[in-house]
Structure formats: structure tokens, C-alpha cells
C-alpha positions in Angstrom: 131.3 203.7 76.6 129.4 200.4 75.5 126.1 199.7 77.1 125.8 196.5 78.8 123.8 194.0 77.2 120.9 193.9 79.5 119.3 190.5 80.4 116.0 190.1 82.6 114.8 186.6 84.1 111.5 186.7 84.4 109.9 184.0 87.0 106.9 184.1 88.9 104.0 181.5 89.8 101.7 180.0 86.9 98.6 182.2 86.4 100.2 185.1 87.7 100.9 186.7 84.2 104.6 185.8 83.2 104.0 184.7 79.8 102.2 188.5 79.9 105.2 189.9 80.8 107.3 188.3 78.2 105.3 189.4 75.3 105.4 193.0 76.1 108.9 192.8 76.5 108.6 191.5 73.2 107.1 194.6 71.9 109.4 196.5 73.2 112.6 195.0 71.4 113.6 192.2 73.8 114.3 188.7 72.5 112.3 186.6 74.6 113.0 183.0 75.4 110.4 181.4 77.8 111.2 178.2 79.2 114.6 177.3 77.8 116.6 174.0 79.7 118.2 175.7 83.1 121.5 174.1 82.0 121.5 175.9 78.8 120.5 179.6 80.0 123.9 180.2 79.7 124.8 179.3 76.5 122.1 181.2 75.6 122.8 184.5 77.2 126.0 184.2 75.4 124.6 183.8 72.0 122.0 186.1 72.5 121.3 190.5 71.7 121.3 193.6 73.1 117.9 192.8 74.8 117.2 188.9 76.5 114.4 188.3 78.6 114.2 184.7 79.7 110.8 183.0 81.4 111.8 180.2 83.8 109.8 179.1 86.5 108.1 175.4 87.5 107.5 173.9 84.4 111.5 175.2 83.3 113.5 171.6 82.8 116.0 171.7 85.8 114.5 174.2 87.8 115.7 174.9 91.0 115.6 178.2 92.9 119.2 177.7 94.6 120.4 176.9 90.7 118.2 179.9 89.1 120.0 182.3 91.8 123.6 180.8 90.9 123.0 181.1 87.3 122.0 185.2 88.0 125.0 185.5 90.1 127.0 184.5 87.2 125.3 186.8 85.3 125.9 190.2 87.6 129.7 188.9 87.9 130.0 189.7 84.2 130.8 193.4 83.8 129.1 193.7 80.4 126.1 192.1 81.3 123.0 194.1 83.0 121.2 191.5 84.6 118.0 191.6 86.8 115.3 189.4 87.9 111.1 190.0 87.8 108.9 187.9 89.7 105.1 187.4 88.8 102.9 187.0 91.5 99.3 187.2 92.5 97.0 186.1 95.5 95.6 182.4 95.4 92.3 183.3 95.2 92.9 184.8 91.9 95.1 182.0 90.4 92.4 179.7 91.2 90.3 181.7 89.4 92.1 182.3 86.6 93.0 178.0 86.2 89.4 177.5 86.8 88.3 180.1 84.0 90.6 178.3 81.4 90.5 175.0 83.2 94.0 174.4 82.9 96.0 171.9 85.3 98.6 173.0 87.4 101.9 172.4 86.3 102.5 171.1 89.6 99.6 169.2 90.4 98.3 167.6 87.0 96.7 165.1 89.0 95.8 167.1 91.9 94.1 170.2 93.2 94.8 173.5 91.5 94.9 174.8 95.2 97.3 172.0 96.5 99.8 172.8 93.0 100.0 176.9 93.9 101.1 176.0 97.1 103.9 173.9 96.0 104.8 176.4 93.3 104.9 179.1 96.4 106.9 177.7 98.6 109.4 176.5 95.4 109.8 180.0 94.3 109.8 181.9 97.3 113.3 182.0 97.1 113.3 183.8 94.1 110.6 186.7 95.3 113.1 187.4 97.9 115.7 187.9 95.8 113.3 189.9 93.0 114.5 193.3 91.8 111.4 194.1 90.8 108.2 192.3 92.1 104.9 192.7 89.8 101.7 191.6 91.2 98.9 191.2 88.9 96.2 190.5 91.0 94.2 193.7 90.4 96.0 194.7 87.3 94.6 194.8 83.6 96.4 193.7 80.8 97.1 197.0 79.2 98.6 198.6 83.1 100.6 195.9 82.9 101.8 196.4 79.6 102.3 199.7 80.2 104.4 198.8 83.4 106.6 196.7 81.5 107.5 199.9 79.0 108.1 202.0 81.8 110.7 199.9 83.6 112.5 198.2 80.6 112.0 200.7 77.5 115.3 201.9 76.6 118.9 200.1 75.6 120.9 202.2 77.8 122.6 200.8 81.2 124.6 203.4 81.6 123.6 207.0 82.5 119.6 207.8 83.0 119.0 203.7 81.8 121.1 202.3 85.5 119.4 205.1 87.8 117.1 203.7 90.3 113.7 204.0 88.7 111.1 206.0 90.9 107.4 205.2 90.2 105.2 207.6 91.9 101.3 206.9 92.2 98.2 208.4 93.2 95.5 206.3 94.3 91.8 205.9 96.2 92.1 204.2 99.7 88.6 202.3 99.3 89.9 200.8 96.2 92.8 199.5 98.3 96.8 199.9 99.0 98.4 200.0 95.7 100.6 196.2 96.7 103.8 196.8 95.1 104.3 200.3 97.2 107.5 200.6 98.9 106.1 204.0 100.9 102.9 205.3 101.4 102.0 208.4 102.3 98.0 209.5 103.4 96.9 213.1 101.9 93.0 212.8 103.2 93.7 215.1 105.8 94.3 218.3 103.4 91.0 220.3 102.7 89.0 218.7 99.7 88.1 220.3 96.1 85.5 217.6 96.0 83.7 219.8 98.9 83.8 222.7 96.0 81.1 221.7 93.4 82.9 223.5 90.8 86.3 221.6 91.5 84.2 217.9 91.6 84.3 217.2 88.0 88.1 218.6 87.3 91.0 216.2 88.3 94.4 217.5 90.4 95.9 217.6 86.7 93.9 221.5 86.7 95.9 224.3 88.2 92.9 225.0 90.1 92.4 222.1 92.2 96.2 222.6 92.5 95.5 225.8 93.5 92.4 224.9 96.5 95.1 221.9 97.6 98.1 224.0 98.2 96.2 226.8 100.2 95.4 224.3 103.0 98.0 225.3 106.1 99.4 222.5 106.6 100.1 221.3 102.3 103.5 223.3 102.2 104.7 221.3 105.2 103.6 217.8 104.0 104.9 217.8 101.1 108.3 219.1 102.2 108.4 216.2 104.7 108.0 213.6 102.2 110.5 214.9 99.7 112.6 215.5 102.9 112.1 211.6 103.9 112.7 210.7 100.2 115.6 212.8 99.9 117.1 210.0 103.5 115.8 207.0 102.1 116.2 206.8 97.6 120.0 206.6 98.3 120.2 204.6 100.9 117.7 202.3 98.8 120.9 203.1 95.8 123.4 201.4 99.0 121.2 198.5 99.1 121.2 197.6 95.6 117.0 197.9 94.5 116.7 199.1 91.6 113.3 200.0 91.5 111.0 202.2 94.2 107.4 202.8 94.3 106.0 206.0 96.3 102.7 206.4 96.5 100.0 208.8 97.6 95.9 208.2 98.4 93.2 210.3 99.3 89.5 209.3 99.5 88.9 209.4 95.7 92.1 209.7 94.3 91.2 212.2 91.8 92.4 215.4 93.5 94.6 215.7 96.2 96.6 212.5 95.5 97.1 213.4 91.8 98.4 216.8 92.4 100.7 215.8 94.8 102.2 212.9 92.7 102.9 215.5 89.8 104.3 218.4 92.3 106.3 215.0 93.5 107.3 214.3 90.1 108.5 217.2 89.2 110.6 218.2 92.1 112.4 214.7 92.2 113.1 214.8 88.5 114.9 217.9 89.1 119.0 218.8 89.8 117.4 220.0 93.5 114.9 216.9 94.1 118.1 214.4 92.9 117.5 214.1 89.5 115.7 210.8 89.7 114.4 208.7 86.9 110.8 209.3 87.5 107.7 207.9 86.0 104.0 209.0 87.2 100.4 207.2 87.3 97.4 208.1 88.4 95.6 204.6 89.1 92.1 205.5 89.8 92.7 208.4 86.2 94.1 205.3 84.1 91.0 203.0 85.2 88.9 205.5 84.2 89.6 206.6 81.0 92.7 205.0 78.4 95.9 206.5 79.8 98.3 207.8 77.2 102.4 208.5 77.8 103.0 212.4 78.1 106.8 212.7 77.3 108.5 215.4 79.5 112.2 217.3 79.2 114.7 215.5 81.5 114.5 212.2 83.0 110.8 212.1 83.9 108.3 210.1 81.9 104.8 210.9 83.2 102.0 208.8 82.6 98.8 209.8 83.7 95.2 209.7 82.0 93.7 212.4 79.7 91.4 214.8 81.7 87.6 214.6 81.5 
């Protein structure tokens, strides 16, 4: 069977990383087209390779939310076609920033406050966020995680197969350094007894068997972690039915070094497998990668962890 030709729109506000976005789809094989007449998008899809991104948003001649929606529609009607949409976002505080920083005028306010222009971008995209398979907010996100986001969703040629299976990203993280934003579940682990109690477990990370170890011998482990694969195992296919294409679990405990990280990789594992639905899986450890460098840790079968060296 031929793989669809798979095309991604990306959109988003200004400031909120979409040019970003486009160049490390870039790296990753994709032609990339940003800003290209609405009317022509099209054409262009026609004429294009294997791997299209295309940027539209505000400053996009002919832009329109209703018309950007149509043109996808047309898109997803063609068979050989593998179309989806990614919206860049981040909170105004942080696109102020960022336009004051490079002191750039709004694209829809060049006469007018920065503040006044995100507003009008907000409310002319919010269309678009709705309809979003995949939302990335890059508020609190460094350029490499993002980078390394973009590989782990849209590496790969395939649509067929692994490529077309809902995409699972599992993450442990901190609770004081806030909800992970583009979580679709989260689940609260700070009630299981704590390695970092054990001063020989402080320095190792829940990538060691033996914080694995301390964490599974609380009572009460076994039967968490069997209802969230149990929940999981009700709501990834019904989240199939409704057509996302994209999930994101995550799991926090107070430092998200131990308890949250072994979880996410017993998690990994089990929903990579035949038994846990044979998901396409990818793992991070957010407070890990901030850390140290993460790296890419290939695995067999469909699960692609990535998660930061150990100390």
C-alpha cells in the first residue's frame, strides 16, 4: 500500500513559536512553506512531496479561519492525503514579552498596542485551536523540548500502520513546577511512600531499579497503577472514535524525579505492549530533560522513550 502524502498546517498566534515549529519540521524532511496566499494552498499541496508543512496564520494573505477550515476539509476528503492541523499558542504575558524583547509590532496592531494586536489575533484564530489536532503551547518550553516535540510527533513517512496510530505521550513531572498545559489526563502519585525519605535513594532518579523497587513495595502502588492503565485501557479508544490523534498522560509527584518517572516508564511499557494495546508510545521526563540534555533511547516495538541521562 502507498503511504499518504502527509500535509500539516501549522497556525498559531505571532510570538507563540510557529516559525519554531516550521524549521524543525524542516529538519526532519518536511518541505516547509510559511505564509503562502490562502487561495493558492491548494495548488500548492498539489505540487508539492511526500512531506508539506504549511505556516498560515494573521499575517497569511486571505486569511480567514472559516476559509483555513474549508481548505483542511478539502484536504482530509482526499484519500491520499494525511492531513492535520498544529496550533501555536502561549499565554499573553509571554507574547508581550517576547514582542517587547525583540520590539517587533504586531502584525495586527502596527499602529497599536502589542497587547490590543494578541487579542485580535486570539479571538481570529480561536476557531482554529478548536479544531487543532494537536495543540503546542510554548509558554514554558525551550527551544530544543520543542524541537524535540516536533520529532516525536511527525518523524517518520509512514501513514499507514504504527505512523496513523494515535500517538500517546506519557510524562512525568514536579507539581510546584506546575501542570504540564497540553495534558489531556493527569494523574497525582504523591501519595505513594517516597525514596527521597531514603538518603541513599535521594540522588538516584526512578530510571534505577531500586527506586523502582522502594516505589512498588508501597500497598497501595499495584492498585494505582492498575487503575490508570484500567481507565486508559476505557478512554485511548474512545479518544480513536472521536478522531484526536494525539494524547498526553501525565504523572507528578513533589519532585518529579522518583515516583513520577518510574511510573511513566512501567506506563510506557505496558501500553507499548500486545496486552497494554500496542500504542505508539513516546516518554519524557520534564523535570530529568530540564536538568540535564535529554537524548532519544530507541526501544523494540512501537515505543520511542525519551528521557534524560541519569546523574
Amino acid at each position: 500500500m502507498t503511504p499518504c502524502r502527509r500535509v500539516l498546517v501549522v497556525t498559531g498566534l505571532s510570538g507563540a513559536g510557529k516559525s519554531s515549529i516550521l524549521r524543525a519540521l524542516e529538519d526532519i524532511g518536511y518541505e516547509a512553506v510559511d505564509n503562502p496566499p490562502l487561495p493558492l494552498v491548494d495548488e500548492l499541496v498539489a505540487r508539492g512531496g511526500p512531506l508539506l508543512a504549511i505556516g498560515i496564520d494573521a499575517r497569511t494573505s486571505g486569511f480567514d479561519a472559516r476559509a483555513v477550515l474549508a481548505m483542511l476539509g478539502r484536504l482530509r476528503a482526499d484519500p491520499a492525503i494525511r492531513a492535520e492541523l498544529v496550533y501555536a499558542a502561549a499565554d499573553d504575558a509571554v507574547l508581550l514579552r517576547r514582542y517587547t524583547e525583540t520590539r517587533r509590532r504586531h502584525p495586527l496592531a502596527p499602529s497599536g498596542r502589542v497587547v490590543d494586536g494578541i487579542a485580535a489575533e486570539r479571538a481570529a484564530t480561536a476557531a482554529l485551536r478548536d479544531a487543532a489536532d494537536l495543540i503546542l503551547d510554548t509558554s514554558e518550553t525551550p527551544l530544543r523540548d520543542l524541537r524535540r516535540t516536533v520529532e516525536q510527533h511527525f518523524a517518520g513517512r509512514g501513514a499507514d500502520g504504527l505512523e496513523s496510530r494515535l500517538m500517546v505521550s506519557l510524562m512525568s513531572f514536579a507539581y510546584p513546577a506546575g501542570l504540564p498545559r497540553e495534558a489531556d489526563l493527569v494523574f497525582d502519585a504523591r501519595f505513594l511512600r517516597n525514596p527521597h525519605d531514603d538518603p541513599f535513594l535521594r540522588p538516584l532518579t526512578g530510571l534505577d531499579a531500586r527506586v523502582g523497587d522502594y516505589v512498588q513495595a508501597d500497598p497501595d502502588c499495584a492498585a494505582f497503577f492498575r487503575g490508570i492503565t484500567g481507565l486508559l485501557g476505557l478512554v485511548l479508544p474512545r479518544f480513536v472514535q472521536e478522531g484526536k490523534k494525539y494524547a498526553t498522560i501525565a504523572i507528578g509527584c513533589t519532585g518529579g524525579r522518583h515516583r513520577s518517572v518510574h511510573l511513566i516508564e512501567q506506563l510506557g511499557a505496558t501500553l507499548a505492549s500486545p496486552a497494554g494495546g500496542h500504542w505508539r508510545v513516546t516518554v519524557t521526563h520534564r523535570e530529568l530533560s530540564r536538568q540535564e540534555p535529554s537524548r532519544s533511547v530507541p526501544a523494540s516495538g512501537p515505543v520511542a522513550f525519551v528521557q534524560a541521562q541519569e546523574a
